[in-house]
C-alpha positions as CSV (number, residue, x, y, z in Angstrom):
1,X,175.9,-253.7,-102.1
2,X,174.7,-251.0,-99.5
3,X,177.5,-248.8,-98.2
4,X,177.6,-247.0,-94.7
5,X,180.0,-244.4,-93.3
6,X,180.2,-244.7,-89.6
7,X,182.4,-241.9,-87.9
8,X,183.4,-241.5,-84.3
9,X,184.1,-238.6,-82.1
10,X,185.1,-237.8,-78.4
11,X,182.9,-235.1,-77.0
12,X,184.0,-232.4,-74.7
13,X,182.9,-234.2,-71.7
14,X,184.8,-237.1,-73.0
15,X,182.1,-239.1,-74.2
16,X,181.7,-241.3,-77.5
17,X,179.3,-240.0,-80.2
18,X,179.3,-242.0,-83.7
19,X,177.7,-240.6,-86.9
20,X,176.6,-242.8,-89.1
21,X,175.7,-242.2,-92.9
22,X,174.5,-245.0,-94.8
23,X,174.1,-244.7,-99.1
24,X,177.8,-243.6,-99.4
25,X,179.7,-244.4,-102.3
26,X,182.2,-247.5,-102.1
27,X,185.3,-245.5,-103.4
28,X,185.1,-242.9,-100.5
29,X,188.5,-242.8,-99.2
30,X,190.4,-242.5,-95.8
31,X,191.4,-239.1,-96.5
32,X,187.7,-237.7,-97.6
33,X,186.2,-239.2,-94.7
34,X,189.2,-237.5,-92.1
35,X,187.8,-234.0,-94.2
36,X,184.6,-234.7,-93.7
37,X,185.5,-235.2,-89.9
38,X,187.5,-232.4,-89.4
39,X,184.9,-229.9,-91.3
40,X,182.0,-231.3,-88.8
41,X,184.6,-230.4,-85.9
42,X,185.4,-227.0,-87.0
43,X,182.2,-226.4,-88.0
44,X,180.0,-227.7,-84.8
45,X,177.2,-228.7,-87.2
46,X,176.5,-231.4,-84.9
47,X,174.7,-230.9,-80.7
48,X,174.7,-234.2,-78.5
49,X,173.7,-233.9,-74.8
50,X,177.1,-235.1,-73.9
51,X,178.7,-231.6,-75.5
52,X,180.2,-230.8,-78.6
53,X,182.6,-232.7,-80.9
54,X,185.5,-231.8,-80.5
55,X,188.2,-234.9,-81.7
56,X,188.2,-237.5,-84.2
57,X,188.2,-241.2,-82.6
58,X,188.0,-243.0,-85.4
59,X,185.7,-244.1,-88.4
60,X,184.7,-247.3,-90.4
61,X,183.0,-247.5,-94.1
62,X,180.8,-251.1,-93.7
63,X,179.9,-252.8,-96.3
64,X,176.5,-254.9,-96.6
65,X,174.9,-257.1,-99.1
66,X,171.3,-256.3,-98.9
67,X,169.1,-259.2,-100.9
68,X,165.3,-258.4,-101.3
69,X,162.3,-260.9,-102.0
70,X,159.2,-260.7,-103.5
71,X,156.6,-261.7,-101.3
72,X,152.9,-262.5,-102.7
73,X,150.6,-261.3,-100.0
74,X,147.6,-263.2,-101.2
75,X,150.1,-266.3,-101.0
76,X,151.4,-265.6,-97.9
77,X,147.9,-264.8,-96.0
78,X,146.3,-268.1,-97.5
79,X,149.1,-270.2,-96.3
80,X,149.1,-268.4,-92.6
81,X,145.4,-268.5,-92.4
82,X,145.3,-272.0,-93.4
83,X,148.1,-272.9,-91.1
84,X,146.1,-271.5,-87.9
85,X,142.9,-273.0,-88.9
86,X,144.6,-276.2,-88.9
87,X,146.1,-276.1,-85.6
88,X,143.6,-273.7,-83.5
89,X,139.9,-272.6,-84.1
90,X,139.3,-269.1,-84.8
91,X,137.3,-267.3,-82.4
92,X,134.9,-264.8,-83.5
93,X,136.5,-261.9,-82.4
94,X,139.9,-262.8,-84.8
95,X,137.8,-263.5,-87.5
96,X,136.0,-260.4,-87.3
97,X,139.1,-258.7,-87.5
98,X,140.6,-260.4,-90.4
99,X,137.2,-260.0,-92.2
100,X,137.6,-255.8,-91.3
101,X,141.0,-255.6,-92.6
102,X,141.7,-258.2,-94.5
103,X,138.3,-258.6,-96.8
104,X,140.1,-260.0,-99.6
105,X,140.4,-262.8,-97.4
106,X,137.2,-264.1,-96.9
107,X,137.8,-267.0,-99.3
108,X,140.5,-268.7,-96.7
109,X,138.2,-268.0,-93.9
110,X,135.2,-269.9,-95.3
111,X,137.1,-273.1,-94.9
């Protein structure tokens, strides 16, 4: 799970700004995060073009479920390059280009 800290504040003009932090820990509580608020308040660490921040608005911890695959390039390229050579004819211009950058390919393209 992938953890973000968003935090809201009204400007002096009156405006929204929201901070976001993402990689925070899960147990952060209400009370750290109001701190944390209040030190970037007293502290103007933060410039927007809309003034400083001067007042807490509110602020949210979300929490996301992040699931990465493994992707086989070599798979992927043959099964894309064989899918277009199905369906249209590669025009010597594209082919050059996939020969250029993709040379590992040339085994696909010789179809």
């Amino acid at each position: 799970m992938e953890y973000s800290l968003s935090m809201t504040f009204l400007t002096e003009f009156g405006l929204k700004s929201t901070l976001s932090i993402s990689g925070v820990k899960p147990t952060i509580t209400e009370g750290q995060t109001i701190a944390l608020m209040d030190i970037i308040i007293a502290k103007n660490i933060f410039k927007t073009n809309s003034g400083d921040l001067v007042k807490k608005s509110g602020t949210q911890l979300t929490q996301r479920q992040v699931t990465k695959y493994e992707i086989n390039l070599y798979s992927s390229y043959s099964f894309l390059i064989t899918e277009i050579c199905q369906y249209f004819p590669i025009a010597l211009p594209d082919q050059w280009l996939l020969e250029k950058f993709f040379p590992d390919l040339q085994i696909y393209l010789s179809k």
